[in-house]
Every structure is written in structure tokens, then in C-alpha cells.
N, C-alpha and C positions, 0 to 999 in steps of 0.2 A: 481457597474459594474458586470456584468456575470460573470462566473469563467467555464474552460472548463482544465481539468488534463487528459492528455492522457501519458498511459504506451505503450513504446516502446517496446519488446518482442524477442528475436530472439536468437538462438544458435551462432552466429558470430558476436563478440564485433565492430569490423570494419563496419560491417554493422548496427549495432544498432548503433552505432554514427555517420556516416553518417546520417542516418533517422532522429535522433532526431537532428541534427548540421540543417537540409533543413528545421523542424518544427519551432526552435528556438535558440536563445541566451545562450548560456554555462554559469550556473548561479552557482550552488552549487553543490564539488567535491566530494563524497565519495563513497562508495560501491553499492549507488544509486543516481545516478549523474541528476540535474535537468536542464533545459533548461529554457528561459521563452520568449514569447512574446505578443504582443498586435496586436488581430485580429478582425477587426471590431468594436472596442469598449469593445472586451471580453478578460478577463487576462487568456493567454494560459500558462498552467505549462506542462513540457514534465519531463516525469520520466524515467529515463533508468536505469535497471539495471547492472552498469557497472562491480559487481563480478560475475555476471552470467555468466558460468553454476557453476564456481568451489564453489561457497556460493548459495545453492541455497534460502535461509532466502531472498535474495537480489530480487528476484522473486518476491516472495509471498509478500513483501512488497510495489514493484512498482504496481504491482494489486491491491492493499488495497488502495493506494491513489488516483488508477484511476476511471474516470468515463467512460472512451471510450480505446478502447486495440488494437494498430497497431501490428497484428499479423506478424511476418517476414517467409517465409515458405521456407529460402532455408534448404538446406539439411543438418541435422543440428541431432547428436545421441540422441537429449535432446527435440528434437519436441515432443513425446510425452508426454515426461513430462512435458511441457508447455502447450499441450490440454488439459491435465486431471487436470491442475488447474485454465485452465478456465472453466473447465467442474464442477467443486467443488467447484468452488466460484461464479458461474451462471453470469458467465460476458458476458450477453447477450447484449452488444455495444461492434463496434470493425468492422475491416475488415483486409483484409488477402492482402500482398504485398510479390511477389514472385513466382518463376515458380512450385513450388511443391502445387497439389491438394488436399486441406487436407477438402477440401466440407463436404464429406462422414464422416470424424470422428466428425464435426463441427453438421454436420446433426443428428448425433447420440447423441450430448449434446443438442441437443436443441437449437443450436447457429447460425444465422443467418448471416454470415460476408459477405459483399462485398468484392469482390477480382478486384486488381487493377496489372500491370506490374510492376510499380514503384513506388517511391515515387512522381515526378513530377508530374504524370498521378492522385497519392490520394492525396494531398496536401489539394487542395482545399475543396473537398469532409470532409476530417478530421477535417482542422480549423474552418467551418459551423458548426459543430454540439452543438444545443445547449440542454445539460444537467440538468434534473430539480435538484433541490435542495433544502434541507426541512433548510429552517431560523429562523422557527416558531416554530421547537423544542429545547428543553434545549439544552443548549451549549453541544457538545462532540470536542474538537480540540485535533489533537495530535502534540507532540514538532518532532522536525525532527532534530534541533542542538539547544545551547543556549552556549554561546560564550562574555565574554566583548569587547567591543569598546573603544578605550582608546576616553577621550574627553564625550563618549557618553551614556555607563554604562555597563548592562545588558542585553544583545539582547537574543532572542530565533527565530525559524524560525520554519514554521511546517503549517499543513492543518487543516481548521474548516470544520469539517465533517459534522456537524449539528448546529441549533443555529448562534448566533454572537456574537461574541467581541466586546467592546466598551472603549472608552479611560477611562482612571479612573475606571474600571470595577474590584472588587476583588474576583479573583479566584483559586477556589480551586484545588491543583494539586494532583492528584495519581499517583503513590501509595504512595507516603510520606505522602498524608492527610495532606499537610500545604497550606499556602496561599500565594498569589503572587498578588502584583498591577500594572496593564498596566498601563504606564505612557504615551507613542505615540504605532501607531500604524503605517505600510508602506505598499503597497504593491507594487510592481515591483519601487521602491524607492520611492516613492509616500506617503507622509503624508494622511492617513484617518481617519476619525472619527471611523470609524469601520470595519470589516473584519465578511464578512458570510458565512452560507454552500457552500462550494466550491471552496474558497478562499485559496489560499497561500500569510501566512501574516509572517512580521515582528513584533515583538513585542520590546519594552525597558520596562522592567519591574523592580519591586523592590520589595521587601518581603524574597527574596531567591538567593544565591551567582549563578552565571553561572554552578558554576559546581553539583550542588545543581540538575537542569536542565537539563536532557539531555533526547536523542532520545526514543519515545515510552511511554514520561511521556504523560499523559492524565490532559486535562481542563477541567473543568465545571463538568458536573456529572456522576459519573462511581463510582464503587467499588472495593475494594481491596482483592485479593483473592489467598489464598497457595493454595488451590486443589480445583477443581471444578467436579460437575458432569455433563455428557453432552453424548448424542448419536452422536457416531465419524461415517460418512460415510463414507469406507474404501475403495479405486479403484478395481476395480475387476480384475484392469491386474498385480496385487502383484503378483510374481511367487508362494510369501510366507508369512506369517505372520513376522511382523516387529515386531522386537525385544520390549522390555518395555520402554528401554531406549528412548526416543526420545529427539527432537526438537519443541517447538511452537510459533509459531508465532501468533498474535495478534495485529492490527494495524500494529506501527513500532517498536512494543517490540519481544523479542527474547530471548528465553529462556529456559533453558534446561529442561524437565520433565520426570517425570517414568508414563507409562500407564498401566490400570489394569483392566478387562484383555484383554489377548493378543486380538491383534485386528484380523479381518479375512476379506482377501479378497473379495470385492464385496457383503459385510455384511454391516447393522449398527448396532454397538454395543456400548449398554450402559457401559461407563467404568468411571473411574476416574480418572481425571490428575491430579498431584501431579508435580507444579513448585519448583522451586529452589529456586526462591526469590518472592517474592510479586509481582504481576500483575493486573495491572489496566483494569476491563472490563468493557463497556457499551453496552450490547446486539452486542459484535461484534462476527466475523468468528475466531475462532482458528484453524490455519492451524499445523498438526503434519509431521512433516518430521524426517526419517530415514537418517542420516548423514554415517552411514556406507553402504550401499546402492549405486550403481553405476552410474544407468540410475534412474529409476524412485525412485526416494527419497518420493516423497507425499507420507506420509502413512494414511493420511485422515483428514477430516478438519468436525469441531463439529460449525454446523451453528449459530449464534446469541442469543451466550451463556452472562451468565451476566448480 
């Protein structure tokens, strides 16, 4: 079956749930809250960042899962900061719902959004869209939760990026570099034989406790990595050079790191991140964000590093 993941986007939480509550089904609660439903025969995931703005990790991670990006454009002190990481992560699908005109900066990324009143009015327009999806490359999925069931075992829940899962399939997890066996597979509670790029699946697995398992682990194939080297493209609306200390995000891992060196505004600079703990990468975007920072926290994201 198709799979279509749209991130919900917007400075006003009340209106992000709204959007996503009109898309879909309130399915999975946490920091990034998921919606789900069934549109034409295609499994719609709705992503929303429900600690946005005050976490902004919560962001950068509903656009990593998504394929198509419901931009919200009311008036909002964190709109820019929400341009400039779709500006940085070239999240060229998407359209713009709301009375504030944000064409002109959208224009300036290279980003092409339909702009709609409402949601009623983009509804339609949104659950249509169908997103390709590579099946045919090695597995990359990432965990989102992993949780027991009493009765039922070891669940995990999460997105196949690329690739597919298959029942009885033994996979290899990062960063722990151990193995895990699918035992069933669900999707929107649905027993499948298998789960491909684009999919949000459930898992019951064995090899590794629930808690063994959690948000931002990596399936299939990726590598494990304390420092990486990588050219960070830096926003050029930094009033200033972001401190060492940062924040990265990668998939729906999150993690603290030191950059070196400093980075510079509307520069790209060859540097080195230096995490905290071990980080699973498979040619993905590592986004660095400045946490002491007000407004715009992006301090620049290092493209399909890994």
C-alpha cells in the first residue's frame, strides 16, 4: 500500500492540532505527536510537532519524517526559523495555509508551496499527493518508540526510510550494533507481511529488551560514529557565530555535540562534530541547532553525511 507522511509546521500549537486533528486520527503522544489515516487506499501519517517552538529538536525531526510539509503562516516570532529549515533541508513539497505572505522568502529557497485559506479549502489538495519512494534500496528504518505489550511482547514503532522489512527478517540495530528478529509486522493495526519506504510500521520483535530500543535507533544499514567530518551550511541570517557547544539532530536521534570551528554565518564550513554519545548515520542531514539562542536556533545542517 502507498505511504504518504506529511509534517504539520506552524508557531501556534492550537492551530497545529487543529490541522493535523482535520488530516487525521490522534495516534502517537509525545513531543512529536502522530495522527494516522487511510486515503484512497494510501496510509496517511500526520506528524506534528507538538513541543514546538520551546524544543526546537521537535521540528527538525517532524521534517525528517516527512515527505510533503503543511506550512502554517500565521504570525508566529519562530516563522523564520521554520523557513530557514526548510530552506536547509530542501524540502521542496509542501504548501503554505494562512493569511501571512511568505511567497517571497519561499522564492528565495527555491521552494515552490501552494498557498491555500484553510485547511478545508487544502485538505483535498494534501491527501492526493503521491510521494515516490526508494524500496529497492538497503533497509534504513528509524525506531520512533519500542515499548512492551503485555500478552504480546516487544513492540517498537518508527518509519522505513528506504528499503523493507519483512516478517522473520534479522536486523541489525545502531548504534548498539546488535540484532533484533521481526516476529509480525502492523500497519494502522493491520497485520503485513511487510512494511517499505514510506511506511509507518509496527514491529513485535525479539533479540533485544523494549528498553534496549528506543527513539533514533537505526535498522538495516548505517554506521556508528563519535565525531564526524562534514561541511555545515550556516544561515546567513545568524546575527553571530553560534557558540561550539551545540545540539544535532539526525533522523530522530538528538544529541548534544562541540563544533570546531566556529561556524560563520552564510558560510560553509568544513568542521568537526564531536557527539556525546554514539550516532547512527546512513548518508543522512545532520541538523546543528544553538539551544541558547532565542529566535533562530538553526546553526546549520551538514547534508547527507555518513
Amino acid at each position: 500500500m502507498a505511504s504518504l507522511n506529511i509534517a504539520v509546521i506552524g508557531g501556534d500549537a492550537e492551530n497545529r492540532k487543529s490541522v493535523a486533528s482535520a488530516l487525521g486520527k490522534k495516534a502517537t503522544v509525545q513531543d512529536v505527536t502522530t495522527y494516522t489515516t487511510v486515503f484512497q487506499g494510501k496510509n496517511v501519517t500526520v506528524v506534528e510537532p507538538s513541543a514546538y517552538p520551546e524544543k526546537p529538536a521537535a521540528l527538525i525531526m517532524a521534517l525528517n519524517a516527512a515527505d510533503f510539509v503543511v506550512l502554517l503562516s500565521d504570525p508566529s516570532p519562530f516563522l523564520g526559523e521554520m523557513l530557514v529549515a526548510l530552506s536547509l533541508l530542501s524540502k521542496s513539497h509542501g504548501c503554505v495555509i494562512g493569511p501571512s505572505d511568505v511567497s517571497a522568502y519561499l522564492a528565495e529557497a527555491n521552494l515552490r508551496y501552494e498557498t491555500f485559506d484553510d485547511i478545508t479549502q487544502a485538505k483535498a489538495h494534501i491527501l492526493s499527493k503521491d510521494m515516490p519512494h526508494d524500496a529497492d534500496a538497503p533497509l534504513k528504518a528509524w525506531i520512533d518508540q519500542s515499548f512492551d505489550v503485555k500478552g504480546v511482547g516487544a513492540v517498537a514503532l518508527g518509519w522505513v526510510k528506504k528499503g523493507a522489512i519483512h516478517v522473520h527478517d534479522e536486523l541489525s540495530v545502531f548504534p548498539q550494533e546488535k540484532k533484533i528478529e521481526v516476529r509480525s509486522i502492523q500497519e494502522n493495526d493491520v497485520d503485513v507481511k511487510q512494511a517499505q519506504a514510506g511506511d509507518r510500521f509496527g514491529i513485535r520483535f525479539k533479540g533485544l529488551e523494549p528498553g534496549d530500543l528506543s527513539r533514533g535507533n537505526v535498522l538495516g544499514v548505517a554506521k556508528t560514529f563519535s565525531e564526524i567530518e562534514a561541511t555545515v551550511s550556516v544561515p546567513k541570517y545568524l546575527k553571530a557565530p553560534p557558540g561550539k557547544t551545540l545540539h544535532a539532530v539526525a533522523g530522530l536521534q538528538s544529541v548534544p555535540c562541540v563544533v570546531n570551528p566556529l561556524l560563520e554565518p552564510g558560510k560553509n564550513v568544513d568542521g568537526l562534530i564531536q557527539f556525546h554519545k554514539p550516532v547512527a548515520l546512513a548518508h543522512d542531514d545532520v541538523t546543528l541547532l544553538d539551544l541558547n539562542e532565542k529566535r533562530l536556533r538553526i546553526a546549520g545542517v551538514a547534508l547527507g553525511v555518513g
